[in-house]
ZADO-1210 file (C-alpha; in nm, 4 decimals, padded with zeros to 6 digits):
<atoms>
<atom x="02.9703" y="02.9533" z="00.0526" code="UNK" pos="1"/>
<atom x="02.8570" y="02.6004" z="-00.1362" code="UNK" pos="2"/>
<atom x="02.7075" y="02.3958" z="00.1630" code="UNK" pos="3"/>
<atom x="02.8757" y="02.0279" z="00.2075" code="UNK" pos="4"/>
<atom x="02.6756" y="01.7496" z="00.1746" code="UNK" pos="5"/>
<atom x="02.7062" y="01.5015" z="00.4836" code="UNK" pos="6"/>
<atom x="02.4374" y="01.2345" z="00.4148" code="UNK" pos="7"/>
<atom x="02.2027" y="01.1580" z="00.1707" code="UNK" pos="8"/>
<atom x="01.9313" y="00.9433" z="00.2545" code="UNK" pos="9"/>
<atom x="01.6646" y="01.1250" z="00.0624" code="UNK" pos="10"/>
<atom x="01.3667" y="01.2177" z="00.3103" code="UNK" pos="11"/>
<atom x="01.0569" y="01.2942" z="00.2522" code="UNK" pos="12"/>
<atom x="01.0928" y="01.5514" z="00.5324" code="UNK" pos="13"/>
<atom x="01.3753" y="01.5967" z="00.6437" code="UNK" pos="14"/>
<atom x="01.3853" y="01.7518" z="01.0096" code="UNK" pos="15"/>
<atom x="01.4899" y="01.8510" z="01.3604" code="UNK" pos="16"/>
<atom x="01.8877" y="01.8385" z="01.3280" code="UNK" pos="17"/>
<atom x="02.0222" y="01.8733" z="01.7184" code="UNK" pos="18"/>
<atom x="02.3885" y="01.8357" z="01.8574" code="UNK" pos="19"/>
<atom x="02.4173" y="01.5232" z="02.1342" code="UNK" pos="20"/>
<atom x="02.6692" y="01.6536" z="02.3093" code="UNK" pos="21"/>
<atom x="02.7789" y="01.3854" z="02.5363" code="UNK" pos="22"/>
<atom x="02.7938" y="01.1482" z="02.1998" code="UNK" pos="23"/>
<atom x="02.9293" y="01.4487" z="02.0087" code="UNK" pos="24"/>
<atom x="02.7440" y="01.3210" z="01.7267" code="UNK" pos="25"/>
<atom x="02.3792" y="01.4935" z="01.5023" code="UNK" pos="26"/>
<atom x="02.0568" y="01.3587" z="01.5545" code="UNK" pos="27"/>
<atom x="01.7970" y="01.4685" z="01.2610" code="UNK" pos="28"/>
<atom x="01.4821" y="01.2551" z="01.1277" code="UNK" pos="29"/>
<atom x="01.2677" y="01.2321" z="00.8504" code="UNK" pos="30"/>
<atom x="00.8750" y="01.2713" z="00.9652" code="UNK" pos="31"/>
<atom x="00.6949" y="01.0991" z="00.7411" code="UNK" pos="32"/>
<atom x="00.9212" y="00.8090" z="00.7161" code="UNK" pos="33"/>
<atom x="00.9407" y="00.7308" z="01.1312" code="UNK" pos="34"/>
<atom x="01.3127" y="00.7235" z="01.0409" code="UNK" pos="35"/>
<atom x="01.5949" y="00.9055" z="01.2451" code="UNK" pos="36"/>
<atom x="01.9481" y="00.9269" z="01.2007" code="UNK" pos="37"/>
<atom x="02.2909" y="01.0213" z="01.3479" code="UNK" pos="38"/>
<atom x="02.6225" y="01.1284" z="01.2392" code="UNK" pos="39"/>
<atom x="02.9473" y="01.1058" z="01.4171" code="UNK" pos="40"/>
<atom x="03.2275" y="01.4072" z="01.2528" code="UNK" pos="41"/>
<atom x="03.4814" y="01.2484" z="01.4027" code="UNK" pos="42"/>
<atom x="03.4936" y="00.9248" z="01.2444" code="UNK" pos="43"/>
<atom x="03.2258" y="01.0222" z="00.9026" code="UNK" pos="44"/>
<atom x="03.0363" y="00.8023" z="00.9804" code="UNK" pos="45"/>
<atom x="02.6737" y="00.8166" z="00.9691" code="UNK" pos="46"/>
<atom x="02.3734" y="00.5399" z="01.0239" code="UNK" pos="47"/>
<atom x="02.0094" y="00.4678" z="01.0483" code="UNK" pos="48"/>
<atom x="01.9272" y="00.4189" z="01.4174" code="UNK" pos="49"/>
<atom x="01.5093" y="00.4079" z="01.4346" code="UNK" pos="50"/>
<atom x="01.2117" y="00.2873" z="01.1823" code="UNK" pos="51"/>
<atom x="00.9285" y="00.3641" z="01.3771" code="UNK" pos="52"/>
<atom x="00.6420" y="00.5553" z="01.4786" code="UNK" pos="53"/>
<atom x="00.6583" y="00.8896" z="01.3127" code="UNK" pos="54"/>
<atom x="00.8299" y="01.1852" z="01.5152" code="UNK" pos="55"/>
<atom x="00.7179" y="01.5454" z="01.4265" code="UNK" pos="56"/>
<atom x="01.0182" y="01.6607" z="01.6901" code="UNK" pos="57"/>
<atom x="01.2548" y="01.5851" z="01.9479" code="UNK" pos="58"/>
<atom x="01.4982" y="01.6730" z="02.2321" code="UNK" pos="59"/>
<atom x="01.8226" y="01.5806" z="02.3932" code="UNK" pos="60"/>
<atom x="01.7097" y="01.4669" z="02.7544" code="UNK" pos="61"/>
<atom x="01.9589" y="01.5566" z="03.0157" code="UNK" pos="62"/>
<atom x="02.0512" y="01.1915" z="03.1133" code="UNK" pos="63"/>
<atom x="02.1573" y="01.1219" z="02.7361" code="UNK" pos="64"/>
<atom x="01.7931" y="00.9553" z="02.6214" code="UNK" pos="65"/>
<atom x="01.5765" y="01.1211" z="02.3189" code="UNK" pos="66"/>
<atom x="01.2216" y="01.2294" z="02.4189" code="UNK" pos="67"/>
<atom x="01.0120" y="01.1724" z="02.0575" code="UNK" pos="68"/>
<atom x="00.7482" y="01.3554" z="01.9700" code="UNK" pos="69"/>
<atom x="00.5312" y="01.2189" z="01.7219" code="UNK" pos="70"/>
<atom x="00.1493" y="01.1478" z="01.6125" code="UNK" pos="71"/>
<atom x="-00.1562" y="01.2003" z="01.8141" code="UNK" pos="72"/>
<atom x="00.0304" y="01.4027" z="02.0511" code="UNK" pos="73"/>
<atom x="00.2471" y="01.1191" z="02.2318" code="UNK" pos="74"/>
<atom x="00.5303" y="01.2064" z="02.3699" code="UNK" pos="75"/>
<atom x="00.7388" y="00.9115" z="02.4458" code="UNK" pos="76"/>
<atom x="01.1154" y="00.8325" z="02.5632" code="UNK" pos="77"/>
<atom x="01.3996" y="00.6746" z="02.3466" code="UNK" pos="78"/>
<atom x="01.6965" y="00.5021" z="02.5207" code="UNK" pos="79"/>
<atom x="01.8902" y="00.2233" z="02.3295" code="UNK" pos="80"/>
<atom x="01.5847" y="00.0818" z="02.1310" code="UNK" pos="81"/>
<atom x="01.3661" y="00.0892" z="02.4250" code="UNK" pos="82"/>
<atom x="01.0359" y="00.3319" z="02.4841" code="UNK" pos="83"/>
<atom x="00.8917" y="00.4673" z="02.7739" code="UNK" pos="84"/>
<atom x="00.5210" y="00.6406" z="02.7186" code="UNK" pos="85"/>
<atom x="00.5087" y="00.9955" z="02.8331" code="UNK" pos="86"/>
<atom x="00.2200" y="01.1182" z="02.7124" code="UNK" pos="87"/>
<atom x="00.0112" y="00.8148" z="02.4992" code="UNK" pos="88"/>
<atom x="-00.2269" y="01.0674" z="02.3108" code="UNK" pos="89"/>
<atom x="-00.3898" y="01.4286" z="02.3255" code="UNK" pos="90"/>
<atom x="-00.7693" y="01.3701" z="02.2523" code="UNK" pos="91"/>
<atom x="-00.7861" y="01.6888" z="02.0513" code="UNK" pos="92"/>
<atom x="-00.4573" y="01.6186" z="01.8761" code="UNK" pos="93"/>
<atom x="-00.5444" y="01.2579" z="01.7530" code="UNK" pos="94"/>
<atom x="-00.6274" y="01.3424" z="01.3912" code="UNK" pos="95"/>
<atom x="-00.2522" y="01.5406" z="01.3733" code="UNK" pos="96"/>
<atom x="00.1056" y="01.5155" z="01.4912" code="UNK" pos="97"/>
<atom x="00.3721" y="01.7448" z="01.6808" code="UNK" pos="98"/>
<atom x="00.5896" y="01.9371" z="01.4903" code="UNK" pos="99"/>
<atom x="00.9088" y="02.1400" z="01.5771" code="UNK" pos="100"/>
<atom x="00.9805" y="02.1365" z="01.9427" code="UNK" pos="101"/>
<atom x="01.2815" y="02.3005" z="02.2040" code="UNK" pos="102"/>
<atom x="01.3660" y="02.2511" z="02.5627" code="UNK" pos="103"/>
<atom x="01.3553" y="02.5667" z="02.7345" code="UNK" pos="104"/>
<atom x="01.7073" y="02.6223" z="03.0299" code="UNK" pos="105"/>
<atom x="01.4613" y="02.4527" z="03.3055" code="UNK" pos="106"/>
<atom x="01.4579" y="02.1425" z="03.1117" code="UNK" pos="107"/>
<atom x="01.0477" y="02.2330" z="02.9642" code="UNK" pos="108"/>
<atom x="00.9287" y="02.1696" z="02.6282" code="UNK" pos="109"/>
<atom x="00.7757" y="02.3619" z="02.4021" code="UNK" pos="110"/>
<atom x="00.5888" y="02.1687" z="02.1632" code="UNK" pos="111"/>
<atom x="00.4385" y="02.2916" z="01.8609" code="UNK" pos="112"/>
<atom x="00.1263" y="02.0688" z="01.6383" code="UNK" pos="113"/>
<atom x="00.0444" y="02.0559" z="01.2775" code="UNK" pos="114"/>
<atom x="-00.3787" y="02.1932" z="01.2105" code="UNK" pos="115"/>
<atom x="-00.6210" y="01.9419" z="01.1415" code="UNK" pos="116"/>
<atom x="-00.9282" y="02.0046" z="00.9577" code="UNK" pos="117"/>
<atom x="-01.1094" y="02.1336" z="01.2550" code="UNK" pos="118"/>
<atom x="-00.8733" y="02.2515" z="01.4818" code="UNK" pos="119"/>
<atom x="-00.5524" y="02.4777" z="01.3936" code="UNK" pos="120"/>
<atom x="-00.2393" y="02.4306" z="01.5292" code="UNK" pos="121"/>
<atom x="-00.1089" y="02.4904" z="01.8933" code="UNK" pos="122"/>
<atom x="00.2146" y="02.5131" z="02.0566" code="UNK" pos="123"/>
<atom x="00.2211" y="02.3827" z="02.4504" code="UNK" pos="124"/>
<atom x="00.4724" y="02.3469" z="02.7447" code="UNK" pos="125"/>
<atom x="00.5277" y="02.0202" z="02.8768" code="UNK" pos="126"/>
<atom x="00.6730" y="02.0587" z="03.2282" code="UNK" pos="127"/>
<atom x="00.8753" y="01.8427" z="03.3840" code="UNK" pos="128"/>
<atom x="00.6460" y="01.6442" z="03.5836" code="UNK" pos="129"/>
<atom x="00.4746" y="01.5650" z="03.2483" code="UNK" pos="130"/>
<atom x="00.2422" y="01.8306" z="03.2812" code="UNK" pos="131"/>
<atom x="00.0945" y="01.9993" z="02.9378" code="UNK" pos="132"/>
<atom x="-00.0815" y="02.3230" z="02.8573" code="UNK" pos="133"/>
<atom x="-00.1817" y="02.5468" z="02.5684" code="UNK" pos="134"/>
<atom x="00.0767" y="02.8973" z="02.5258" code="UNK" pos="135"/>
<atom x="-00.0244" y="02.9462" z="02.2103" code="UNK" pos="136"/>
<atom x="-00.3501" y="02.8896" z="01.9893" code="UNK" pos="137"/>
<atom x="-00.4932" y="02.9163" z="01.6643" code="UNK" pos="138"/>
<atom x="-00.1503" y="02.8379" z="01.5108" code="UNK" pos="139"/>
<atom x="-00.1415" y="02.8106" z="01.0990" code="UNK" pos="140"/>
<atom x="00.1498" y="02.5443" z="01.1512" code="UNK" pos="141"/>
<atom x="00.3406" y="02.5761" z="01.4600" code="UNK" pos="142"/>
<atom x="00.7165" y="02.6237" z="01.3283" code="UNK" pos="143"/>
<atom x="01.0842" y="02.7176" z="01.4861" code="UNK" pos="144"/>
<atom x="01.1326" y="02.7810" z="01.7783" code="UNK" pos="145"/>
<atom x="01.4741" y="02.9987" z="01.9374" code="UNK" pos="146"/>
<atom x="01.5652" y="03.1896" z="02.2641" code="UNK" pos="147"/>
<atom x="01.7820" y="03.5134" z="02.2977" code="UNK" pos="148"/>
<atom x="02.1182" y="03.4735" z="02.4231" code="UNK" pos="149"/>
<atom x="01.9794" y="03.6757" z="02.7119" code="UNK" pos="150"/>
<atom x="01.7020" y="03.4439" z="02.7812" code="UNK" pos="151"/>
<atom x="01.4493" y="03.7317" z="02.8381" code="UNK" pos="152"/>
<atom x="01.2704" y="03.6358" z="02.4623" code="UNK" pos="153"/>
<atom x="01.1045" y="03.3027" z="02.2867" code="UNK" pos="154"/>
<atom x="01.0869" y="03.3093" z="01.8770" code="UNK" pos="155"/>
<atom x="00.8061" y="03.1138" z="01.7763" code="UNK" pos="156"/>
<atom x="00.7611" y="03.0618" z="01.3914" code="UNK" pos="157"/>
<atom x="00.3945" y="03.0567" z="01.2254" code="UNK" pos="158"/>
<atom x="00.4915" y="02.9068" z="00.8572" code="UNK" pos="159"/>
<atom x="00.0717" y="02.9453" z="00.7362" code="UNK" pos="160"/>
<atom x="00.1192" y="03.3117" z="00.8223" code="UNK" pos="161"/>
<atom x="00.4930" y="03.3225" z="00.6843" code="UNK" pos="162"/>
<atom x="00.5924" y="03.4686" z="01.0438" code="UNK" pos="163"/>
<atom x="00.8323" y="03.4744" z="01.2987" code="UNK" pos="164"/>
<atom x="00.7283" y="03.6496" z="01.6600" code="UNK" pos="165"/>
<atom x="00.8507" y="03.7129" z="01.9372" code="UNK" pos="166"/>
<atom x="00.7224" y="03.6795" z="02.3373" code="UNK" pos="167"/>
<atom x="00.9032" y="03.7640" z="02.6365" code="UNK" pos="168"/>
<atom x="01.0050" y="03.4472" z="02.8074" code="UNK" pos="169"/>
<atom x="00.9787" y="03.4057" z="03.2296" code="UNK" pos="170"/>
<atom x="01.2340" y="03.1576" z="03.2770" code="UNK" pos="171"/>
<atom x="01.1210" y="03.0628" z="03.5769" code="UNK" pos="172"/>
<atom x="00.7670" y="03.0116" z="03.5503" code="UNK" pos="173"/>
<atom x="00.7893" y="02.9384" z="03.1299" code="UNK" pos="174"/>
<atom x="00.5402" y="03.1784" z="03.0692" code="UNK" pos="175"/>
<atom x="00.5636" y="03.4265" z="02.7348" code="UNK" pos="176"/>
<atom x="00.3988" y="03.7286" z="02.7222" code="UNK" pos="177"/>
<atom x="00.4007" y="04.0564" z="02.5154" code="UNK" pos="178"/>
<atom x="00.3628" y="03.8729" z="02.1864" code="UNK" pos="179"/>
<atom x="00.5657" y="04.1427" z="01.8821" code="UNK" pos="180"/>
<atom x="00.5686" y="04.0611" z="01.5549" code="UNK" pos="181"/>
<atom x="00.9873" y="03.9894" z="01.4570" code="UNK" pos="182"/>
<atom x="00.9471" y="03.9315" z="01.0790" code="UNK" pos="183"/>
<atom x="00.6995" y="03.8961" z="00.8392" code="UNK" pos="184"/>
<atom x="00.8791" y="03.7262" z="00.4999" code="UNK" pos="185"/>
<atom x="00.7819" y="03.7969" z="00.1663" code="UNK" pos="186"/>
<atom x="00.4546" y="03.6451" z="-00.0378" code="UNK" pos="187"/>
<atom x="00.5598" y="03.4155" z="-00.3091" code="UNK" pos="188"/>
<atom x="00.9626" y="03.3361" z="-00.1540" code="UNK" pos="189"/>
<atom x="00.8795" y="03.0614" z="00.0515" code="UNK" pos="190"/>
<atom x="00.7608" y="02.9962" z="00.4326" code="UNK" pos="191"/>
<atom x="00.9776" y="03.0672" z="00.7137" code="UNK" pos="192"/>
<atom x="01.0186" y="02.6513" z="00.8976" code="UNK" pos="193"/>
<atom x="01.2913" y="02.5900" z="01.1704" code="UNK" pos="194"/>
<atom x="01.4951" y="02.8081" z="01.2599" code="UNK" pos="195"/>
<atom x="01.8068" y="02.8877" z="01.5551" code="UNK" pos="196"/>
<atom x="02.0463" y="03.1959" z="01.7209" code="UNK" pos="197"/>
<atom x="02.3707" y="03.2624" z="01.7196" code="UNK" pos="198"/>
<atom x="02.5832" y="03.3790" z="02.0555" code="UNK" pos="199"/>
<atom x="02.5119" y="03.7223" z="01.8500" code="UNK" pos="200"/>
<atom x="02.1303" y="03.6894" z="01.9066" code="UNK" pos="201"/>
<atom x="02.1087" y="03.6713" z="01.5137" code="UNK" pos="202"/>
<atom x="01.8475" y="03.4780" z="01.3820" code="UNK" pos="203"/>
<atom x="01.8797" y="03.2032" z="01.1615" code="UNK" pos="204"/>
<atom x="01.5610" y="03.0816" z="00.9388" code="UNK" pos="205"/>
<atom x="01.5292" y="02.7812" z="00.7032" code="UNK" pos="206"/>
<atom x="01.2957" y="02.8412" z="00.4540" code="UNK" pos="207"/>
<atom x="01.0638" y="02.5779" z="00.2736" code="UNK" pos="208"/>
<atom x="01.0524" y="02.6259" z="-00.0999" code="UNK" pos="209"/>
<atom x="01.3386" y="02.9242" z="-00.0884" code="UNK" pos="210"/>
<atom x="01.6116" y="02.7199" z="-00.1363" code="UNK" pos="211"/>
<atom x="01.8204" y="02.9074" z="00.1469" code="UNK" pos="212"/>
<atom x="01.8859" y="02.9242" z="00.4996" code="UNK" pos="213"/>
<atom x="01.8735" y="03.3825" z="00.5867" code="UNK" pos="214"/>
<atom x="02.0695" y="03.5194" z="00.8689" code="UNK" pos="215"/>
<atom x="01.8625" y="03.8243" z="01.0614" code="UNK" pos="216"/>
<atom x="02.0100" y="04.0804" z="01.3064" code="UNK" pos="217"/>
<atom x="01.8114" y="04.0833" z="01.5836" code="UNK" pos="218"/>
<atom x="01.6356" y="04.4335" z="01.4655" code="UNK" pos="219"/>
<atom x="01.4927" y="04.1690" z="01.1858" code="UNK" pos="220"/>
<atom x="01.6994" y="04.3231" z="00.8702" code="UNK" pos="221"/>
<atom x="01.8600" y="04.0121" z="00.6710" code="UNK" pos="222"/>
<atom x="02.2270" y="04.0063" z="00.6872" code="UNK" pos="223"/>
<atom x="02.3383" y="03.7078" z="00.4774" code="UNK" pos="224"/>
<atom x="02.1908" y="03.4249" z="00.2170" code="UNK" pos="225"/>
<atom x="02.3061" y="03.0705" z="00.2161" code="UNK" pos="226"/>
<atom x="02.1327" y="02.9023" z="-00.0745" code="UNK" pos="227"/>
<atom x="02.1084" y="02.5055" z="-00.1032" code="UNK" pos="228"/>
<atom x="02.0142" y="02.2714" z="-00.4087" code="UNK" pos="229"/>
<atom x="01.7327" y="02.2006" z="-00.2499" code="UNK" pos="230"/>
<atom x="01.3665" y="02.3918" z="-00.3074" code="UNK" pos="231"/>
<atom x="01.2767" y="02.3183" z="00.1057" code="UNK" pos="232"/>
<atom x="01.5102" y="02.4090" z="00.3282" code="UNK" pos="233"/>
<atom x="01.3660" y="02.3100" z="00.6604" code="UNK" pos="234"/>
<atom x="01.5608" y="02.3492" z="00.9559" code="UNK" pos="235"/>
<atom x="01.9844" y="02.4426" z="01.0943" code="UNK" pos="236"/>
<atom x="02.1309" y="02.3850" z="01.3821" code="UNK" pos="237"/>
<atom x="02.4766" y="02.4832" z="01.5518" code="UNK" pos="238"/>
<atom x="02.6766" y="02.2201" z="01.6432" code="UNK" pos="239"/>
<atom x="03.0040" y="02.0417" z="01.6832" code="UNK" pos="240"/>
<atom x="03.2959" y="02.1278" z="01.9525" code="UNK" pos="241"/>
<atom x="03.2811" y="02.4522" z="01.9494" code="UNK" pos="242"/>
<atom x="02.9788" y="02.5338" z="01.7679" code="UNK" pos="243"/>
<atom x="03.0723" y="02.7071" z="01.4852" code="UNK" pos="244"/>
<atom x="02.9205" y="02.4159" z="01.2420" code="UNK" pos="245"/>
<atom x="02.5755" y="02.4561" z="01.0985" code="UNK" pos="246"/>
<atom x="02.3825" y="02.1594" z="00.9979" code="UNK" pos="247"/>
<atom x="02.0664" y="02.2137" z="00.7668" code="UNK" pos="248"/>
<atom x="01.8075" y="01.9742" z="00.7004" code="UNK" pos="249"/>
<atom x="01.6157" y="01.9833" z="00.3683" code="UNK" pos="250"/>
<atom x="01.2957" y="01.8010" z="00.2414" code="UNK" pos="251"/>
<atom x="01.1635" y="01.6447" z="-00.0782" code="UNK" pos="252"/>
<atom x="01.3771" y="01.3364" z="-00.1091" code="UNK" pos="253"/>
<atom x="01.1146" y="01.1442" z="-00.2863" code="UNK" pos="254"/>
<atom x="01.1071" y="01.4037" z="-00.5967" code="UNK" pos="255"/>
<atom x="01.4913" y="01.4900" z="-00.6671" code="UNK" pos="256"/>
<atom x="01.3762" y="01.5903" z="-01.0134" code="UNK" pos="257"/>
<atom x="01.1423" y="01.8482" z="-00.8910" code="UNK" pos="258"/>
<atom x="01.2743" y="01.9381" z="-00.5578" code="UNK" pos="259"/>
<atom x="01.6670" y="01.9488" z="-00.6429" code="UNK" pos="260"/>
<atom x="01.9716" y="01.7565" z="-00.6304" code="UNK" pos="261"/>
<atom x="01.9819" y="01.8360" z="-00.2260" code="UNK" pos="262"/>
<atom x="01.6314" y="01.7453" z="-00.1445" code="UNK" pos="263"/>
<atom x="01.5983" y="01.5132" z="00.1373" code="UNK" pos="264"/>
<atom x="02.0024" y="01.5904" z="00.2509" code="UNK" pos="265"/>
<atom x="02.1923" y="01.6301" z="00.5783" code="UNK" pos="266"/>
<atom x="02.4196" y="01.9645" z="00.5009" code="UNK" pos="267"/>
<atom x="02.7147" y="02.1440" z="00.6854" code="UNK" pos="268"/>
<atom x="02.8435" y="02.5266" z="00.6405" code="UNK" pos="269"/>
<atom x="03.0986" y="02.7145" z="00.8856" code="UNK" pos="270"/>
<atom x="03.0679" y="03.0491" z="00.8184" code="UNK" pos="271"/>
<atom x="03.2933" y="03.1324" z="01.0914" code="UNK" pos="272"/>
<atom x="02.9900" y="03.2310" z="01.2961" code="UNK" pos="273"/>
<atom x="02.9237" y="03.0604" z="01.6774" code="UNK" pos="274"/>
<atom x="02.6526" y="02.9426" z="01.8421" code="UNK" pos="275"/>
<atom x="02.5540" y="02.7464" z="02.1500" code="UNK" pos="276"/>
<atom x="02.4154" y="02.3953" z="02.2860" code="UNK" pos="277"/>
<atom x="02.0445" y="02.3159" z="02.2418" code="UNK" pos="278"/>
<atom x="01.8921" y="02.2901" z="02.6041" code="UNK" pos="279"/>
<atom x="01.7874" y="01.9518" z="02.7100" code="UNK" pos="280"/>
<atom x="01.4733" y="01.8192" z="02.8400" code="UNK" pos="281"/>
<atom x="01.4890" y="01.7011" z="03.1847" code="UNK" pos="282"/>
<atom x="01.0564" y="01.5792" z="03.1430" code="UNK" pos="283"/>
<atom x="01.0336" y="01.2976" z="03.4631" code="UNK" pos="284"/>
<atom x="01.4542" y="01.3684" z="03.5280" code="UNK" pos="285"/>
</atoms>
């Protein structure tokens, strides 16, 4: 399947693609840039919305509004060109940045940070009153992030340690527990980076410098391949009416000679495989 290419604005890192569904249209940003973007199927069109602050991650918050995670650990809120301060900095983050993040069914985060020199990475919960706290430590870089279609697991990719594990996930409390190693991907093809699941419970993971996006059952053996003209494949996301669209996210803009025609693109496959709406945020809702 040769993956179409939707927009080309050649990021440096290109990230986080997420379905608004009450705009029907895909968010996805470039990291190092502090650029996003959004694309409307309907109509083609696609724009340039923000040039700001960088933002490692972000959600969909229930009320329509984008909740931006970016450097230093602040969290803040994005509604028509306005920003609302969440969280303005993490004293043991400030020398870092958030990375992937997903709202859990209650309307949580979980928000994943890059290492520093001193400090590896971490992935918290924010809660909805704006609470944060640690789930997991001494994170390589804290990666993709996916539920079950049962809700009763959490994926939680480690990229340094070219992993993906899985925890058993309290729905009501947030907690994960029972950490189990899912896959561990082979030296020398790449690091496992965002990633999603189908209504199948199949996992979907991008891979930086593998040039593909691999489809896993949910016993971890690889089903199918879909290979991009790009070297960093970073992240996928279902999307679209029904859901049976995937958009992927690749990286490397800056060095199309090096990195591949695709580097730094917005692309869209339908293998004739569904998935489901991204959770939103509900943080101060």
């Amino acid at each position: 399947m040769e993956p179409e290419l939707i927009a080309d604005y050649a990021c440096a890192t290109g990230e986080g693609p997420i379905w608004h569904e009450s705009e029907r249209r895909l968010y996805w940003c470039d990291i190092p840039a502090g650029k996003m973007f959004r694309y409307d199927p309907e109509t083609g069109q696609h724009e340039q919305f923000y040039d700001g602050p960088v933002v490692g991650g972000f959600t969909i918050q229930a009320d329509g509004s984008l909740l931006l995670f970016g450097e230093r650990g602040a969290i803040t809120i994005w509604r028509d060109g306005q920003t609302e301060t969440v969280i303005n900095e993490i004293p043991d983050e400030v020398n870092t940045r958030f990375n992937d993040v997903i709202a859990d069914p209650e309307g949580r985060v979980f928000c994943g940070t890059m290492p520093s020199e001193d400090r590896p990475g971490h992935l918290y919960r924010l809660e909805r009153n704006g609470d944060l706290s640690i789930v997991i430590d001494g994170v390589g870089v804290s990666n993709g992030l996916g539920f079950t279609p049962d809700l009763s697991h959490m994926y939680h990719t480690d990229s340094t340690k070219r992993q993906i594990n899985k925890y058993r996930y309290d729905r009501a409390s947030g907690e994960i527990s029972d950490k189990q190693l899912f896959l561990q991907t082979p030296e020398g093809e790449g690091v496992p980076d965002g990633m999603t699941v189908d209504l199948e419970g199949y996992v979907w993971s991008a891979r930086w410098d593998g040039n593909a996006l691999f489809r896993y059952t949910p016993d971890a053996e690889l089903d199918q391949t879909f290979k991009f003209p790009a070297k960093k494949v970073s992240s996928a996301v279902f999307a679209g009416p029904d859901y049976s669209d995937i958009y992927v996210t690749t990286a490397g803009g800056t060095n199309k000679a090096e990195e591949g025609e695709g580097a730094g693109a917005l692309f869209r496959i339908r293998p004739g495989i569904k998935g489901r709406a991204e959770f939103q945020s509900r943080i101060g809702l």
